[in-house]
MIGUGU-662256 format. One line per 3 residues: for each residue y, z, x of C-alpha. Coordinates in nm, 3 decimals, decimal comma. Example, Ala and Ser with C-alpha at 12.3 -4.5 7.8 and 13.67 -1.06 7.14 Angstrom:
BEGIN
-0,450/0,780/1,230 | -0,106/0,714/1,367
This chain:
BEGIN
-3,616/-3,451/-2,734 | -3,490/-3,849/-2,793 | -3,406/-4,044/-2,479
-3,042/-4,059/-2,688 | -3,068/-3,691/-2,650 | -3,123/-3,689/-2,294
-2,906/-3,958/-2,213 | -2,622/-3,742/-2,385 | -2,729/-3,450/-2,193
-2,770/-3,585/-1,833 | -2,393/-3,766/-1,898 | -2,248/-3,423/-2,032
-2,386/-3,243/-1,718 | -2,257/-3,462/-1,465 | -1,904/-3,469/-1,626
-1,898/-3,131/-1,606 | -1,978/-3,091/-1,292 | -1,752/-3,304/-1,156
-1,438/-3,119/-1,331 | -1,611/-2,813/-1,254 | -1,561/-2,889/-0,868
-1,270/-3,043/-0,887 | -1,104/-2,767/-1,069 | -1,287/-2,513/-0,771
-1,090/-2,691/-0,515 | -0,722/-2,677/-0,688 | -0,822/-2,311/-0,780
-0,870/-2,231/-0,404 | -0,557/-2,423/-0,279 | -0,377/-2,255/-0,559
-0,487/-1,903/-0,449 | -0,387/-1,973/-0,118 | -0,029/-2,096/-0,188
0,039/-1,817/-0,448 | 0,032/-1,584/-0,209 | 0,369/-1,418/-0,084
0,528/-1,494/0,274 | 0,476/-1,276/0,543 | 0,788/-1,150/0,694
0,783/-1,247/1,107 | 0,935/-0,803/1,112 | 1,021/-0,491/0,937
1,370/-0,526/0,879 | 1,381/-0,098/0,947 | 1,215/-0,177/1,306
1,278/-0,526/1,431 | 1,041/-0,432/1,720 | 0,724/-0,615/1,816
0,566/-0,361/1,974 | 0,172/-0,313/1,906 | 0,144/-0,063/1,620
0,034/0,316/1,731 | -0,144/0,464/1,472 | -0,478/0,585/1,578
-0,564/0,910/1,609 | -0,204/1,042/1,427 | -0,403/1,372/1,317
-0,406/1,558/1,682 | -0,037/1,426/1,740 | 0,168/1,723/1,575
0,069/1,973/1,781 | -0,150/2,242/1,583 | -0,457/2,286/1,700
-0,509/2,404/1,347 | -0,433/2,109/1,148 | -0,614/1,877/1,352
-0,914/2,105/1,223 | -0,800/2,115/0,883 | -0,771/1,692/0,926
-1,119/1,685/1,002 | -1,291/1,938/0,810 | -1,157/1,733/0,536
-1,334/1,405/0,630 | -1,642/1,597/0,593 | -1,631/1,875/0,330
-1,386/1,701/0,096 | -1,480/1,645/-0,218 | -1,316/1,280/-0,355
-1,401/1,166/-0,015 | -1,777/1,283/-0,069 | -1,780/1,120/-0,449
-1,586/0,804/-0,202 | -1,934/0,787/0,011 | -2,160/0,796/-0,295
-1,972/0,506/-0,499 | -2,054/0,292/-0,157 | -2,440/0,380/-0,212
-2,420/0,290/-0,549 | -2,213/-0,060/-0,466 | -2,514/-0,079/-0,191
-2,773/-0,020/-0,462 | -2,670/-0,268/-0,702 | -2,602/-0,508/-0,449
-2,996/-0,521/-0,340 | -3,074/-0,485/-0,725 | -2,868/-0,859/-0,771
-2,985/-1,026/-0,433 | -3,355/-0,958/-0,577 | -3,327/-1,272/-0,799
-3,334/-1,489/-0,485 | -3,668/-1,382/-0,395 | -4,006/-1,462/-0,595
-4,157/-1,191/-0,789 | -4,522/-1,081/-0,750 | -4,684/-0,835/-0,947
-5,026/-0,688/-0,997 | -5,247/-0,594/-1,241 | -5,539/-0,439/-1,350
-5,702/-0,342/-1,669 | -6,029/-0,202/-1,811 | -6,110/-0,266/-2,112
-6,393/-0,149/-2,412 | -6,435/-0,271/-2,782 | -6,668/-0,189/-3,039
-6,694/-0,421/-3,289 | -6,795/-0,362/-3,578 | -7,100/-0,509/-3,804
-6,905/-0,584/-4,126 | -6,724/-0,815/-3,891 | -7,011/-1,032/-3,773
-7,212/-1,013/-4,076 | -7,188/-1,047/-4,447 | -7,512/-0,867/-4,535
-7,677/-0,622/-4,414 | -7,785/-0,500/-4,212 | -7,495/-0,459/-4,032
-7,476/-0,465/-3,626 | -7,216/-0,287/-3,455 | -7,199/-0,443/-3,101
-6,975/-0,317/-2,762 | -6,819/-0,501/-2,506 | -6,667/-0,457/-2,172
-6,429/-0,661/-1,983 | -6,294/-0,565/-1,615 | -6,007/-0,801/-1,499
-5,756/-0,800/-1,149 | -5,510/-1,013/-1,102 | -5,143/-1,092/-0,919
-4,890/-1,300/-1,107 | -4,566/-1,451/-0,932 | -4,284/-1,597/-1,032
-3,997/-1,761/-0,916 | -3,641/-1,936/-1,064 | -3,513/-2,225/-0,876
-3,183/-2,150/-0,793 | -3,011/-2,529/-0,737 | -2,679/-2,470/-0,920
-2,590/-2,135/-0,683 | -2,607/-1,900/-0,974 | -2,834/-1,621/-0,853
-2,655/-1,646/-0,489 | -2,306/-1,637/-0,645 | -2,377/-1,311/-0,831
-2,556/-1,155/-0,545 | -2,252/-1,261/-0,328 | -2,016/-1,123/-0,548
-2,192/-0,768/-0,568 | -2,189/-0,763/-0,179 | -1,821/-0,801/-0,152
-1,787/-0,524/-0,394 | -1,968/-0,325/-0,197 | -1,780/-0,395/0,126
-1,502/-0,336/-0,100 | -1,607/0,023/-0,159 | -1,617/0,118/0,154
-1,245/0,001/0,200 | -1,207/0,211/-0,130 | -1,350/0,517/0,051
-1,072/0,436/0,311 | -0,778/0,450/0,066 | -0,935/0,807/-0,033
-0,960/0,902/0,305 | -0,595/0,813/0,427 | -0,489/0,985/0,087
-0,697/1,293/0,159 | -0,577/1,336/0,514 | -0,188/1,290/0,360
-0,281/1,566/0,132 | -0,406/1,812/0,364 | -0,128/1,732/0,599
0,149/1,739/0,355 | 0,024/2,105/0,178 | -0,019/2,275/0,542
0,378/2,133/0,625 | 0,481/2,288/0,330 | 0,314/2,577/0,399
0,483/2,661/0,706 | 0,796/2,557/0,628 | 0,757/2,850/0,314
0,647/3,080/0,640 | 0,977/2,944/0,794 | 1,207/2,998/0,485
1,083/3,391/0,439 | 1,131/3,477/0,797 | 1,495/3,305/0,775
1,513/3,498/0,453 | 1,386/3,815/0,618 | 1,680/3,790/0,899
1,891/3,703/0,632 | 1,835/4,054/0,449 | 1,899/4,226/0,729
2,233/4,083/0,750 | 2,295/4,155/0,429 | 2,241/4,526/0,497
2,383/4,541/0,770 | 2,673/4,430/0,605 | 2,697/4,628/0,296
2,579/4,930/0,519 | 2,912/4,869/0,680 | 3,105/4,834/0,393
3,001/5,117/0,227 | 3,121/5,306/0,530 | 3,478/5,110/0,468
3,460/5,280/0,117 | 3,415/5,605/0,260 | 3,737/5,584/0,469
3,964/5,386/0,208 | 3,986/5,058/0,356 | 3,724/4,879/0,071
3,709/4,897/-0,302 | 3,393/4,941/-0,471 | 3,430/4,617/-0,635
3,348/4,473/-0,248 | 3,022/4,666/-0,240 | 2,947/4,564/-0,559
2,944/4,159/-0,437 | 2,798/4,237/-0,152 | 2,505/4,395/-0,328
2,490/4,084/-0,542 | 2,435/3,868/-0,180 | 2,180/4,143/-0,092
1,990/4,091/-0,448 | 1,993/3,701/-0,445 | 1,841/3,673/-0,065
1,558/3,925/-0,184 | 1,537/3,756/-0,501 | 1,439/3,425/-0,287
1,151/3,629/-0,101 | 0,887/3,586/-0,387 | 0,854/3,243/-0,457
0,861/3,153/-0,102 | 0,563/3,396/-0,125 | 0,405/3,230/-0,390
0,419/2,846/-0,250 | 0,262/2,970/0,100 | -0,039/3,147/-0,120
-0,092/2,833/-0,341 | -0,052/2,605/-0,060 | -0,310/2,801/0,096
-0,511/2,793/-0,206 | -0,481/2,372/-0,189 | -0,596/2,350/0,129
-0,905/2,489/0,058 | -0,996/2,251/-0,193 | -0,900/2,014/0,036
-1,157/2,099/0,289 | -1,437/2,155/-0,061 | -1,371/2,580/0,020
-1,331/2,800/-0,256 | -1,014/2,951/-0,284 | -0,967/3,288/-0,137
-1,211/3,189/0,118 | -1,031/2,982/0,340 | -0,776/3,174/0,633
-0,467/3,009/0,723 | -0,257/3,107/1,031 | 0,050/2,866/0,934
0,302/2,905/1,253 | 0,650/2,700/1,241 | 0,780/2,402/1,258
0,996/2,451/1,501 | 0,659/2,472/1,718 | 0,533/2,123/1,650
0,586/1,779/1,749 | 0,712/1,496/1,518 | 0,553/1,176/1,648
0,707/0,838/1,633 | 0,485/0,547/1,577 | 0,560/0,208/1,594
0,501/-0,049/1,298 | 0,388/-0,282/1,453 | 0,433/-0,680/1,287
0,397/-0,724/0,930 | 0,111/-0,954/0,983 | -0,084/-0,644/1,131
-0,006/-0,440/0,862 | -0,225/-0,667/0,640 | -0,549/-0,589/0,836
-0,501/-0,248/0,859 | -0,395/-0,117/0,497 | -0,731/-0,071/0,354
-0,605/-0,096/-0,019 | -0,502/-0,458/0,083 | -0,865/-0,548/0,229
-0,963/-0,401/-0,058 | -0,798/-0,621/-0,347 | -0,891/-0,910/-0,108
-1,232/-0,866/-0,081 | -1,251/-0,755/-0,465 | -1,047/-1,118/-0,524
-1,374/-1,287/-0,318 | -1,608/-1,094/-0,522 | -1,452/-1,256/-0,886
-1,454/-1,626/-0,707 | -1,816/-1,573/-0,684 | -1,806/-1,446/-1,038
-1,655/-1,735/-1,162 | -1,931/-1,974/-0,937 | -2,203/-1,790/-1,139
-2,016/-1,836/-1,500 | -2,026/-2,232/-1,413 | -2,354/-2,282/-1,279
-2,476/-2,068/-1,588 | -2,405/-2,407/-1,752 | -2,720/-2,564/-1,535
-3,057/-2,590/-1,692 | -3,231/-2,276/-1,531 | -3,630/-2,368/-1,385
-3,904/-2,124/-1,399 | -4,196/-2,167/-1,164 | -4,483/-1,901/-1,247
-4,850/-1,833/-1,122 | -5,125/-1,597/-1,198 | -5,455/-1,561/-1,083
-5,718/-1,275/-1,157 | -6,091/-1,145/-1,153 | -6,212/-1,148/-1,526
-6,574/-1,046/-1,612 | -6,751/-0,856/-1,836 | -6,961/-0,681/-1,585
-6,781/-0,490/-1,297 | -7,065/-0,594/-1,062 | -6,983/-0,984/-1,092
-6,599/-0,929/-1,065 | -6,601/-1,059/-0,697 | -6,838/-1,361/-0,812
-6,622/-1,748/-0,746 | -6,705/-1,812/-1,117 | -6,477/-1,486/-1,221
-6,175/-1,629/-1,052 | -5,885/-1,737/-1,327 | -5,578/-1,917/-1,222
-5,258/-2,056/-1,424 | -4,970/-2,255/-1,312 | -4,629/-2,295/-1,499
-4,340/-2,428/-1,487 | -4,029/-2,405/-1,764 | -3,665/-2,557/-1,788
-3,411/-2,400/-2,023 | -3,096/-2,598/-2,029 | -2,798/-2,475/-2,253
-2,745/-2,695/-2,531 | -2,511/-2,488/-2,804 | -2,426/-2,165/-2,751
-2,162/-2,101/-2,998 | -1,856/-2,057/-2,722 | -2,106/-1,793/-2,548
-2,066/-1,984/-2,189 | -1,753/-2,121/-2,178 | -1,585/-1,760/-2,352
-1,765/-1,588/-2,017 | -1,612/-1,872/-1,782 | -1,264/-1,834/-1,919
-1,299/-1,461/-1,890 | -1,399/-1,450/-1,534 | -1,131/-1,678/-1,450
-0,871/-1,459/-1,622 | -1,008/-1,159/-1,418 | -0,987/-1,385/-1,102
-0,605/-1,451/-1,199 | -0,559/-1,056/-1,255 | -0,687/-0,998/-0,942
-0,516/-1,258/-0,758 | -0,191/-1,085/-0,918 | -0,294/-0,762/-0,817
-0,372/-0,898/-0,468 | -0,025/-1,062/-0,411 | 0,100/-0,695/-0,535
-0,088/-0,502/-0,285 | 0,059/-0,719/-0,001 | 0,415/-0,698/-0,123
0,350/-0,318/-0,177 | 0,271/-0,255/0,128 | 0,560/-0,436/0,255
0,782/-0,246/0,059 | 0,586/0,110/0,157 | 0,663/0,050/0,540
0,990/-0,030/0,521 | 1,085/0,263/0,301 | 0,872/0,493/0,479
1,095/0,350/0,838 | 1,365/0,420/0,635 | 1,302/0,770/0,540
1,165/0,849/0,917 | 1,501/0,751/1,042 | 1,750/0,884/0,794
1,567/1,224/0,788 | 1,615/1,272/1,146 | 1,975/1,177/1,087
2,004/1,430/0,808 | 1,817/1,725/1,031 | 2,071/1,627/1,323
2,348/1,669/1,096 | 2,192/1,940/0,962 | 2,177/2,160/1,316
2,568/2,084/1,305 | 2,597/2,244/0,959 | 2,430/2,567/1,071
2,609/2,615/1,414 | 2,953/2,583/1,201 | 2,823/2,811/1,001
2,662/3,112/1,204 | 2,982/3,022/1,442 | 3,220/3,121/1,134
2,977/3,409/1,036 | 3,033/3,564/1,398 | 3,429/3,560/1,364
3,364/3,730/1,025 | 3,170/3,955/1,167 | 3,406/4,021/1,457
3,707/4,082/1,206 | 3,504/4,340/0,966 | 3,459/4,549/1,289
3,809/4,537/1,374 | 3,879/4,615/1,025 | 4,087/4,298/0,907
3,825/4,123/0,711 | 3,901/3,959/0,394 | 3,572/4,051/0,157
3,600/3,687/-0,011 | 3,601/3,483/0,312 | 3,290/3,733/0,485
3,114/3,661/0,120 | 3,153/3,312/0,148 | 3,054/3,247/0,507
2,774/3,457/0,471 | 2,656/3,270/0,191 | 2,713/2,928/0,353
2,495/3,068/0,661 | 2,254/3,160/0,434 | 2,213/2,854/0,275
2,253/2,593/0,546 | 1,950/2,777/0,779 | 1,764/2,745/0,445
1,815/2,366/0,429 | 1,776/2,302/0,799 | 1,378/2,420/0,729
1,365/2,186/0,406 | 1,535/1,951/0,626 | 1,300/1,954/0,917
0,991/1,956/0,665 | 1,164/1,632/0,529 | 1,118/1,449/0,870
0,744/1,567/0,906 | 0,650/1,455/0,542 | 0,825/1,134/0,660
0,616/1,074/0,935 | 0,302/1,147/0,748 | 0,408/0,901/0,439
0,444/0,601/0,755 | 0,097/0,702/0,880 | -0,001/0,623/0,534
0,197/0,340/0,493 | 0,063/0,192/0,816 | -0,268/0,229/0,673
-0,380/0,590/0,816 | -0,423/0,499/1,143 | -0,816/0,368/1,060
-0,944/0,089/1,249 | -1,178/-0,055/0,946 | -1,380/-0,287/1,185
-1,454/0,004/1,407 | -1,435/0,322/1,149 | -1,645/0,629/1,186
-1,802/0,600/0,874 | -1,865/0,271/0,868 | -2,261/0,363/0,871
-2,329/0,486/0,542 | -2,497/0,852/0,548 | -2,672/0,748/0,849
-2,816/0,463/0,711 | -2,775/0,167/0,992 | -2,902/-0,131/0,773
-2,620/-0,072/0,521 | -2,409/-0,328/0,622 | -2,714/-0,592/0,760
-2,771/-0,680/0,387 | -2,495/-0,936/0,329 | -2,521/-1,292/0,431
-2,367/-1,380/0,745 | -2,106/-1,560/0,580 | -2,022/-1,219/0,420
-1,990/-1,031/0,743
């Protein structure tokens, strides 16, 4: 290479480098100012109260879904597949930090040749002759790392494996939603058919007592005949409330990794369980505690260090290497000083053209930093949005259920007087048709009602980020394995 060559080069390089580090620092302040405002409090809960999440799974009241909560954490299946992506993240984050460490290898080979006499000799006779040759030997080698480039790709596969395990806790939170969500609706179906079993009798009871009107003359057969129809539709209602509690069922044993069939279900009613109230806390803590947040955040980190690796890659790269082996002929003098072989080496490689190769992987990694950036902003504003519509539903369905109880006690109130008049004998069939039906339906929707208000409060757990602490979770030791986390850089941690 020219000294007009080198000149060129060593000008090139530090021009780069200096718009390469200026254009870090505006990246970093532009990150930080791109990101949406933090509101000071949920507009659905102005209160400032300390958020009470934790432990939502025991706070319903079923002994039974609390077991079904945490048979789950164990046996279910996306949450197993969860715990295995953070081994692999794990794996491959060892497999990347391995660059900042020398290499040393060993060696040893054994080698015999015959060679022949036509080789040696142009006349004959011809001499075959052997040889034998014993060598051991250890080679290392280490790259200089001065431009970061090794460090910044291990440090970006660390924070994607810290942001598995935040993965694992979306698919946790989801999981317990699931189970809890499938076992509501479960007993709510066990609700429906026992309001629909009372609700046949009545019917009976009813047409039982106009057919006995027929008998005397005071009812036409045209008044059976709708009252049959009543009888017919309740019954008519009793299967596929059957069929949701028996596929419900069959959900929450997948859920809990059971085969279907397998898994026994008491159910109960929700008229038995508790409907907790947690508190949102501020906005600010809802940040820390949604794990899909940390997540795109600590994925976010992982690109910046992406993009510091596509930039150094623009850094001459140095090679240090060293052998040194046995060699001899004769196995006996392998430990003799004069077998002893040694070689030192050291290699640059500096990019000169690479056809676009470099700068197209730069400008890719910095688009995938901006996607992620976007996708960051719209985690934060999503989970904004998911709390306050999840306060709103809590509170509104509580209305509606309150409102709700009104509805029925009208109706089972004007059921009574109807009920009262077709003893006496004045009833008018249309008006004991209709309020039976409106009884009838309004106990129906009290039950959807009421399962309404517990689906709310398990969609704000969720929203509130399922109750997990992250710092402190359960499964924050991987399988077991207590030097999981002990492999990032304390910067990292």
């Amino acid at each position: 290479m020219t000294l007009l060559a080198c000149r060129v080069m060593q000008r090139s390089a530090a021009a780069t480098l200096v718009a390469l580090l200026s254009g870090c620092v505006w990246e970093r302040d532009a990150v930080d100012a791109a990101l949406p405002p933090t509101p000071a409090a949920f507009r659905a809960e102005p209160s400032r109260a300390a958020p009470s999440v934790a432990g939502w799974q025991g706070q319903f009241g079923s002994s039974e879904l609390t077991h079904l909560l945490d048979w789950s954490l164990s046996d279910n299946f996306d949450v197993a597949a969860a715990r295995a992506r953070i081994l692999e993240a794990y794996a491959l984050a060892r497999s990347t930090a391995a660059a900042l460490y020398p290499q040393l290898n060993g060696t040893q080979n054994a080698q015999r040749t015959l060679t022949s006499g036509t080789s040696k000799f142009a006349y004959p006779p011809y001499s075959s002759s052997t040889s034998t040759n014993y060598s051991f030997g250890l080679s290392a080698s280490y790259v200089l790392d001065f431009f970061g480039k090794n460090q910044a790709l291990a440090e970006a596969a660390q924070f994607n494996a810290v942001a598995s395990r935040y993965d694992r806790d979306v698919t946790v939170v989801a999981t317990l939603a699931s189970v809890a969500n499938t076992w509501f609706n479960l007993v709510a179906a066990q609700d429906r058919l026992r309001v629909a079993a009372g609700n046949i009798k009545v019917a009976q009871d009813v047409l039982n007592a106009l057919n006995e009107r027929v008998a005397v003359g005071t009812a036409t057969a045209l008044d059976t005949s709708q009252q049959e129809n009543v009888l017919a539709t309740q019954r008519a209602s009793v299967p596929p409330l059957e069929q949701i509690v028996e596929q419900n069922r069959n959900l929450l044993a997948v859920l809990v990794g059971q085969t279907p069939g397998t898994l026994s279900i008491r159910g109960g009613t929700l008229n038995a369980l508790k409907i907790p109230r947690p508190r949102a806390g501020l906005p600010s803590q809802l940040l820390l505690r949604r794990p899909d947040v940390v997540s795109a955040e600590t994925r976010l980190r992982a690109q910046k260090a992406s993009v510091d690796a596509a930039r150094a890659a623009f850094f001459p790269t140095v090679n240090l290497s060293a052998s040194a082996s046995l060699v001899s002929q004769a196995l006996s003098n392998i430990l003799n000083p004069q077998a002893i072989a040694v070689s030192l080496a050291q290699g640059l490689t500096q990019p000169i053209f690479d056809g676009g190769n470099l700068q197209g992987q730069l400008e890719n990694n910095q688009a995938k930093e901006t996607e992620l950036l976007e996708d960051y902003r719209k985690s934060i504003v999503t989970a904004f949005s998911d709390v306050e519509n999840a306060l709103i539903g809590e509170r509104l369905t509580a209305q509606h259920e309150a409102l709700q109880k009104i509805a029925v006690r009208s109706a089972r109130r004007a059921y009574e007087i109807t009920q009262a008049r077709l003893r006496e004998g004045t009833i008018d069939v249309v008006t004991l048709l209709s309020t039976q039906t409106a009884l009838f339906q309004a106990e129906d929707q009290l039950i959807q009602v009421r399962l309404q208000r517990f689906l709310a409060a398990v969609t704000l757990y969720q929203a509130l980020g399922g109750g997990f602490s992250l710092d402190d979770s359960p499964l924050e030791s991987v399988d077991g394995d207590p030097t999981a986390a002990n492999i990032l850089p304390a910067a990292v941690r």
